[in-house]
C-alpha positions in Angstrom: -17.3 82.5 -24.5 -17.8 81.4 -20.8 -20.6 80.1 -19.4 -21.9 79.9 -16.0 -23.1 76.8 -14.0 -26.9 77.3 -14.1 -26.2 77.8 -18.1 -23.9 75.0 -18.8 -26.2 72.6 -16.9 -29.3 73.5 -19.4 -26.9 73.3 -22.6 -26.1 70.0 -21.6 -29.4 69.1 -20.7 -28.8 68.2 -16.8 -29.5 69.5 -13.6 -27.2 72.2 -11.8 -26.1 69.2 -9.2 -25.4 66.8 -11.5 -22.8 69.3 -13.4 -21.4 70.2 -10.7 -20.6 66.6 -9.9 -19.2 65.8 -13.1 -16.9 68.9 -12.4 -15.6 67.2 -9.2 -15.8 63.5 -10.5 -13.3 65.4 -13.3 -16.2 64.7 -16.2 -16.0 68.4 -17.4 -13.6 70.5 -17.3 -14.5 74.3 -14.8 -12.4 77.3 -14.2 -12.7 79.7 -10.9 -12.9 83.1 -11.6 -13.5 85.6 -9.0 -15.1 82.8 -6.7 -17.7 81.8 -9.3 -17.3 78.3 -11.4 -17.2 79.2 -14.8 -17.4 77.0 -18.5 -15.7 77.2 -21.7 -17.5 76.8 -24.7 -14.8 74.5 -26.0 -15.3 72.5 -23.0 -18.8 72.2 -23.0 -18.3 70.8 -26.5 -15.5 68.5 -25.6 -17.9 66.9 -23.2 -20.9 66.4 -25.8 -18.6 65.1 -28.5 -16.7 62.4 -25.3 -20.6 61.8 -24.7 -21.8 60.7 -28.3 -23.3 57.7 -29.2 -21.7 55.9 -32.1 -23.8 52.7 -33.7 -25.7 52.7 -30.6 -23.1 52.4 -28.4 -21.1 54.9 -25.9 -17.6 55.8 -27.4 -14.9 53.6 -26.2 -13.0 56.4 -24.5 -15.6 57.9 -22.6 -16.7 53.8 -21.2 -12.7 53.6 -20.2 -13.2 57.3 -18.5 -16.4 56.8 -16.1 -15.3 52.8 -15.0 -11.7 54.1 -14.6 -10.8 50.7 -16.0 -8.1 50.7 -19.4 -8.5 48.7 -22.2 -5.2 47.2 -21.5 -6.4 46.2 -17.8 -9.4 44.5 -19.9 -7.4 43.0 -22.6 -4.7 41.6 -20.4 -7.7 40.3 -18.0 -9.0 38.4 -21.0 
């Protein structure tokens, strides 16, 4: 099922603007179809499950994605 913007924004709980920054900052994935931005529902998913909170703490993986910064740049820095 696809989604639009204005309806992907209140399924994830964020304003229009801020989705569609996450779209361009490569947070979410989008498609273009017939000029208008459109959403998987897989995708939408993807980006709740990358945004979970496990023991209180952001996942690992989605830390490493937003500070563009790999845990082997940190380990080797250590």
């Amino acid at each position: 099922m696809w989604y639009t913007t204005t309806q992907t924004a209140q399924r994830i709980g964020i304003d229009r603007k801020t989705l569609m920054r996450y779209l361009k900052e490569g947070r979410i994935k989008g498609y273009r179809i017939g000029g208008r931005t459109k959403f998987m529902e897989g995708d939408i998913h993807e980006y709740l499950e990358g945004n979970r909170i496990n023991n209180g703490y952001p996942s690992c993986n989605n830390k490493e994605k937003r500070s563009g910064i790999s845990t082997k740049r940190i380990r080797q820095a250590v």
